[in-house]
C-alpha positions in Angstrom: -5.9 18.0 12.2 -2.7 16.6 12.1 -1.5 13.7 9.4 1.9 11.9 9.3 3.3 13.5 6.0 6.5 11.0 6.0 9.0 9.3 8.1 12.6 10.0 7.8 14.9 7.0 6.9 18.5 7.0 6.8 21.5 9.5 6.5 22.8 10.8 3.1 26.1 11.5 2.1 27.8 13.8 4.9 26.0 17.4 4.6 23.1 16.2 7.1 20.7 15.0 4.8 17.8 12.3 5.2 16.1 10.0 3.1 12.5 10.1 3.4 9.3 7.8 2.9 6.7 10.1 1.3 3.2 9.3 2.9 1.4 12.2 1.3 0.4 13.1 -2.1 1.3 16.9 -2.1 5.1 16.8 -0.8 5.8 19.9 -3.0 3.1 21.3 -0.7 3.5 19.8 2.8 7.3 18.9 2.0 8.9 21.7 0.5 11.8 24.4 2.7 10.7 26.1 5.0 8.0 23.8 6.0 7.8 23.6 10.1 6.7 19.9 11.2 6.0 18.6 14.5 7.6 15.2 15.0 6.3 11.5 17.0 8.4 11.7 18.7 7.4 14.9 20.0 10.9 15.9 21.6 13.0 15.6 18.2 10.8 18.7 16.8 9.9 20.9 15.6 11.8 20.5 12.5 12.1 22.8 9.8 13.0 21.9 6.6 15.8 23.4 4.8 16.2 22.2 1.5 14.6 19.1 -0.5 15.8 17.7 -3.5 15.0 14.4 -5.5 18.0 11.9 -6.2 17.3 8.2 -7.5 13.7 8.7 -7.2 14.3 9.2 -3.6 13.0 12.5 -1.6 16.1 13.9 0.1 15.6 16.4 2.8 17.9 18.4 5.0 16.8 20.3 7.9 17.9 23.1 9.8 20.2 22.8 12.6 21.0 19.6 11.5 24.7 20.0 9.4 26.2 16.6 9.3 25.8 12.9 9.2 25.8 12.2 12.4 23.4 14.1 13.4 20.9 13.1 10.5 21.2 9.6 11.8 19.4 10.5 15.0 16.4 11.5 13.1 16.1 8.4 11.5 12.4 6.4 11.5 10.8 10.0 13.3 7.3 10.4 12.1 7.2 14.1 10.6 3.7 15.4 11.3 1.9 18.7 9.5 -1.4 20.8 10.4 -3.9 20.4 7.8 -7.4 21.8 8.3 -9.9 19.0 8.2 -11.8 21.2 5.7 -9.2 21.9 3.1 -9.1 19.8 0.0 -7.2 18.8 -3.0 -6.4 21.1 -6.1 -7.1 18.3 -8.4 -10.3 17.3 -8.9 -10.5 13.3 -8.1 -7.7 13.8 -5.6 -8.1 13.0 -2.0 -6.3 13.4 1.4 -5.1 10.3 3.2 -7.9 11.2 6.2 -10.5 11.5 3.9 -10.0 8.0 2.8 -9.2 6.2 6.2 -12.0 3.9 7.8 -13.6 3.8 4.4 -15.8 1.0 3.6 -14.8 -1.0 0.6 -17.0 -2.8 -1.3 -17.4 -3.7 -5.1 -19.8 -3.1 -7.4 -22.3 -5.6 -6.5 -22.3 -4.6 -2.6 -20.4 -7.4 -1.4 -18.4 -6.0 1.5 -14.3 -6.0 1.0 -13.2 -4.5 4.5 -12.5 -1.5 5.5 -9.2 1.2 4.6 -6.4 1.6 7.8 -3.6 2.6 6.0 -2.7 4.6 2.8 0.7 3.7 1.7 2.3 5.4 -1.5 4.4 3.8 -3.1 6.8 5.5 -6.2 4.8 3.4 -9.0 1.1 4.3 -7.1 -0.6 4.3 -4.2 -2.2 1.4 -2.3 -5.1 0.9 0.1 -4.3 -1.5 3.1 -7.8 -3.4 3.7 -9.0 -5.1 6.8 -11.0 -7.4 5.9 -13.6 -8.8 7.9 -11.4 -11.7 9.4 -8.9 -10.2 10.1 -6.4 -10.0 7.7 -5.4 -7.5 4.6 -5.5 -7.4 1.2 -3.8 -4.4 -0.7 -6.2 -2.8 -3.6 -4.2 0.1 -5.8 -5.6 3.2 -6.1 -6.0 2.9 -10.0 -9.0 4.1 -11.8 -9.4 0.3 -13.3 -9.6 -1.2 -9.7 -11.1 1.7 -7.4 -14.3 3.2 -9.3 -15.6 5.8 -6.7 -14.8 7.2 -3.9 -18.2 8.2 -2.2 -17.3 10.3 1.3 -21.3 11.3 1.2 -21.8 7.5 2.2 -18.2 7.1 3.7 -17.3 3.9 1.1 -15.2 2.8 -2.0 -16.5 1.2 -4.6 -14.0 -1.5 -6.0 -14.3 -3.6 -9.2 -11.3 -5.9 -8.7 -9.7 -8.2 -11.1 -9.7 -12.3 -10.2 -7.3 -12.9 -8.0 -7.1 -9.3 -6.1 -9.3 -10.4 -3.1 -10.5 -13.8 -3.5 -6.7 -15.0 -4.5 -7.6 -17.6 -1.2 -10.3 -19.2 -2.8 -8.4 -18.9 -6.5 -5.6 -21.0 -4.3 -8.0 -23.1 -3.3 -9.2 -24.4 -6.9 -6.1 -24.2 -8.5 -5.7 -27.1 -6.0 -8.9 -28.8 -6.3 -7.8 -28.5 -10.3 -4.2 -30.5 -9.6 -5.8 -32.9 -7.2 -8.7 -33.9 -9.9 -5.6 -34.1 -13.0 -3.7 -36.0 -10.4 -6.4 -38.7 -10.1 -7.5 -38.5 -13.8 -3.9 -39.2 -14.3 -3.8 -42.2 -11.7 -7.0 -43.9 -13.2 -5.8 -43.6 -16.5 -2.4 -45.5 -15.4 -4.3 -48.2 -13.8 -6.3 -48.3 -17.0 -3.0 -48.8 -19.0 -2.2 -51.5 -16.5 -5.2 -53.1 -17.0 -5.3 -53.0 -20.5 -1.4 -54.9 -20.8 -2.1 -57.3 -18.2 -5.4 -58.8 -20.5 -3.1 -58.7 -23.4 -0.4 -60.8 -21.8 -3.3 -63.4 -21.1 -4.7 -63.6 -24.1 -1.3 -64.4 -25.7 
């Protein structure tokens, strides 16, 4: 199986190094020298990674053959591809790969169905999940502990107990505005009441 591992951004400093967006969990593993990776496209690979370092929390990567800035700047936004067996799994226990997540169901813990995971994207704080929901649109749920309780591959879903406002922050939109539209007419009938109230006084003086 293959899975995009990162995607190379832009040149760094002059010795032919890259900046890369991460878009696996294990770059010490799929990410480290001497790694060979296929490319999309497929005619700027294979690549094979020289040396990897991190600098201001960024991955930095240089490849081989490739010895000076100009030259990294060609690779820039190149998908970098590796070969994982569909079998293999995680060290860690609790730890997943980003195909063993995609198209699953979410839902919470009552049933009620959320959407449905196209994209993993890992971001330096954490990881998110991009959900489709059934509309159409996406909502992004973080792969925390406190939001995402299991992971069930047996039944191919994610069980999510989301805090107000993660998935429903529409309809939390939506009252906040019912909310100012009734204190704006509260307010309005209480001026009219004031109104009121000074007009009978000027008549019975």
């Amino acid at each position: 199986m293959q899975l995009v591992v990162a995607r190379i951004g832009r040149a760094h400093g002059i010795k032919g190094e890259v900046t890369v967006e991460v878009r696996t969990d294990e770059p010490e593993l799929r990410l480290g020298p001497g790694a060979v990776l296929t490319t999309d496209p497929a005619s700027a690979g294979p690549l094979t990674i020289a040396t990897g370092r991190v600098h201001s929390g960024r991955l930095l990567l240089r490849f081989e053959g490739i010895n000076d800035r100009t030259a990294a700047e060609t690779l820039r936004n190149i998908l970098l591809i590796a070969d994982v067996d569909p079998e293999e799994l995680p060290e860690e226990e609790d730890e997943y790969y980003d195909h063993q997540l995609m198209d699953l169901d979410v839902v919470t813990a009552d049933g009620t169905e959320v959407g449905r995971i196209t994209e993993i994207s890992h971001l330096p704080s954490q990881d998110l999940f991009i959900v489709e929901r059934p509309d159409g649109s996406e909502v992004m749920i973080p792969f925390v502990t406190e939001i995402v309780a299991e992971i069930d591959l047996a039944e191919q879903k994610a069980v999510i107990t989301p805090p107000p406002g993660l998935i429903d922050d529409r309809a939390e939109i939506a009252s906040a505005r019912d909310a100012q539209d009734a204190e704006d007419e509260a307010d309005a009938a209480d001026a009219e009441g004031s109104a009121g109230s000074a007009d009978s006084a000027g008549e019975e003086s």
